[in-house]
N, C-alpha and C positions, 0 to 999 in steps of 0.2 A: 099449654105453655106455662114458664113456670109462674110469672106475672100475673097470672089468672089464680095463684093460692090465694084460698082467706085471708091470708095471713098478711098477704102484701097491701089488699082495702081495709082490712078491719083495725091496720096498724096505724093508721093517718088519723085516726082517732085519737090516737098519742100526742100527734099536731097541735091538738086545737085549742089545747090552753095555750101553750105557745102562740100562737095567732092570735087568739084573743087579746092578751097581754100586750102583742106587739101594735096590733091598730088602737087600745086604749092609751099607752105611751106614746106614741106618736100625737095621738088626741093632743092630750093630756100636753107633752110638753110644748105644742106650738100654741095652745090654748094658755099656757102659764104665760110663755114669751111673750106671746102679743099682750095678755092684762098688765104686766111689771114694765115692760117696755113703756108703758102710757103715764107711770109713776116716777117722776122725776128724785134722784138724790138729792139732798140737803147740801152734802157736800159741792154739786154741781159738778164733779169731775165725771171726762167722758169714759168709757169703756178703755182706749187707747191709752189715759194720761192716767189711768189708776194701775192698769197692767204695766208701764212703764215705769210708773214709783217703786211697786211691788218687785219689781228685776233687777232695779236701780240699789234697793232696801238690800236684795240679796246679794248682789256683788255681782248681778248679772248685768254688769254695762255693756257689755261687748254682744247680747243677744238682741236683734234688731226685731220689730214688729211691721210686721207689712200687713197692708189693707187688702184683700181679696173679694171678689167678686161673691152672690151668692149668698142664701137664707140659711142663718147657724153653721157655716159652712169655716166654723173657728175652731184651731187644732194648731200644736204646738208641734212643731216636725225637727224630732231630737237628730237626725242625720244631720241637717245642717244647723240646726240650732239655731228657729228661727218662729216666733211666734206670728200665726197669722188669723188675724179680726176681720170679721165680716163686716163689711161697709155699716151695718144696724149696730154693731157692739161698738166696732170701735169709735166713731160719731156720736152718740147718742151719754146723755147724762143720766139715763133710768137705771133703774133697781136691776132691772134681767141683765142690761150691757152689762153694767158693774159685776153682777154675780158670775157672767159668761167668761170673763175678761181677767178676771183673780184666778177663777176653773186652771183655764189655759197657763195661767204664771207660774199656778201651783205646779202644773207638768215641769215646767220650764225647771222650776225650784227641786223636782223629784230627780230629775236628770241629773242637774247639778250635784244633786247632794248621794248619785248613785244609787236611787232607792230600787232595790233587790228587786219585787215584783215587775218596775218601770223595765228593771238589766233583764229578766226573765221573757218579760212579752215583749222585748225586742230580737231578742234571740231568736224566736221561735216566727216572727215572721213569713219570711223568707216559708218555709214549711209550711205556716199558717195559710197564706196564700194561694199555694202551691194546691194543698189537701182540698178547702174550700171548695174549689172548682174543677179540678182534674177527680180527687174522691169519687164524690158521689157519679159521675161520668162512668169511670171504671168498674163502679161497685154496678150500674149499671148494665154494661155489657156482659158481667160476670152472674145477671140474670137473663139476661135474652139469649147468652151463645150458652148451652150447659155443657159444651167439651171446656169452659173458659171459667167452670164456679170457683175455681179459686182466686179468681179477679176482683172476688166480692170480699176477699178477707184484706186484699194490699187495698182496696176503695175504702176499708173500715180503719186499716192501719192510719191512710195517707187523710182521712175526714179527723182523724182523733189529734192533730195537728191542729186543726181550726177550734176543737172546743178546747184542747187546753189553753188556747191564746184569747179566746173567750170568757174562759174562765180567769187568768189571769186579770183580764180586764177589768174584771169590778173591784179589788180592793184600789187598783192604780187609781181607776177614776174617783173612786169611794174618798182616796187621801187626799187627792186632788180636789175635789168639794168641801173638806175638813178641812185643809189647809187654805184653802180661798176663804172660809166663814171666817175664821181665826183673822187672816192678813187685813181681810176687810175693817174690820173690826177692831183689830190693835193701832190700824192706819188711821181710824177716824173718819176713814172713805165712807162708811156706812154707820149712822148710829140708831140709839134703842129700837124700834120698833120695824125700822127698815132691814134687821139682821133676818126675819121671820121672813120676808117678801121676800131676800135675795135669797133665803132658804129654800125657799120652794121652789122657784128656778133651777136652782141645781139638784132637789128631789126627784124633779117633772125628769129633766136630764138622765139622772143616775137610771130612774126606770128603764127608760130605752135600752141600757146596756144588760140588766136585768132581763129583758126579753130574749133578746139577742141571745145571751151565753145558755137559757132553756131552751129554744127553740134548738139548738145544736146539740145540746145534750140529750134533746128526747131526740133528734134526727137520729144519731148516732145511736140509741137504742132500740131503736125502727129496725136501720141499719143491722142489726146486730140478729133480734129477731127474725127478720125473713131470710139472712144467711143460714140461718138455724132449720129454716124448714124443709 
């Protein structure tokens, strides 16, 4: 059977720095949250009342913030234009909320301002979605049936949807962190030495997406490999 090639075991090797990467980042960022979490701003302002100046500063009045359920579970959802804080960010007056809470504004402010990469991984979505989970299914069957190997090339087509929308991903989030240090910072919501703490919260963050866009990128050249053999 064709599953029984070398080629299909010896390639999940390719995996494992991607896995590595991804359970040190995971570490790593809920290990930063909980330390900065425990460090209170000078400023005193909570997660929700700094993301709200921040949208306020940008002309974003009309973008409302809702509190949701749920650990880091903060994401700015551009369909409806609506920023949402996890009960821990938006409550809370520390270092992580603050840096968590700018993160997401700054999305808010990318939308706004049409930033290219933000228009690109929104487009691609829909496909991104799609490929992620039907992909690798079909690339699938396109090794266990072999009247069916060209199944494995539309599972490679339809997987390379998720890593460009992966790929995309990092400079979005990337600007979104650059621009939260900045707004922070020109606000007076965080000053000298607290810019370093809420720093590293959004580093600890950026890693995970980091992991994320390798782990797809070597999938996909797995992928591509045992099609080959």
């Amino acid at each position: 059977m064709f599953p029984a090639s070398p080629i299909f075991f010896t390639s999940l090797l390719l995996l494992v720095p991607a896995i590595i990467l991804s359970l040190y980042a995971q570490f790593k960022v809920k290990s930063t949250f909980k330390k900065y979490s425990q460090v209170k701003a000078a400023s005193g302002m909570t997660g929700a009342q700094a993301s709200r100046r921040l949208l306020d500063q940008a002309g974003l009045t009309d973008v409302p913030i809702e509190v949701i359920p749920g650990n880091l579970s903060d994401h700015y959802d551009p369909r409806k234009r609506v920023l949402r804080l996890s009960e821990a960010v938006a409550s809370k007056d520390s270092l992580a909320s603050l840096g968590v809470a700018a993160h997401e504004a700054g999305h808010a402010i990318q939308h706004a301002n049409g930033y290219v990469p933000m228009k690109i991984r929104s487009a691609v979505v829909p496909a991104a979605s799609f490929g992620s989970s039907l992909g690798p299914m079909i690339f699938l069957a396109g090794i266990f049936i072999s009247s069916f190997r060209p199944l494995m090339t539309v599972g490679i087509v339809l997987f390379t949807a998720a890593v460009i929308f992966q790929i995309v991903t990092l400079p979005v989030e990337f600007d979104a962190s650059s621009r939260a240090m900045k707004l922070l910072q020109n606000n007076g919501i965080i000053v000298g030495e607290e810019a370093k703490s809420a720093r590293k919260v959004l580093s600890a963050a950026a890693l995970t997406y980091v992991a994320a866009a390798l782990m797809s990128i070597l999938t996909l050249v797995r992928m591509i490999l045992i099609s080959r053999e």
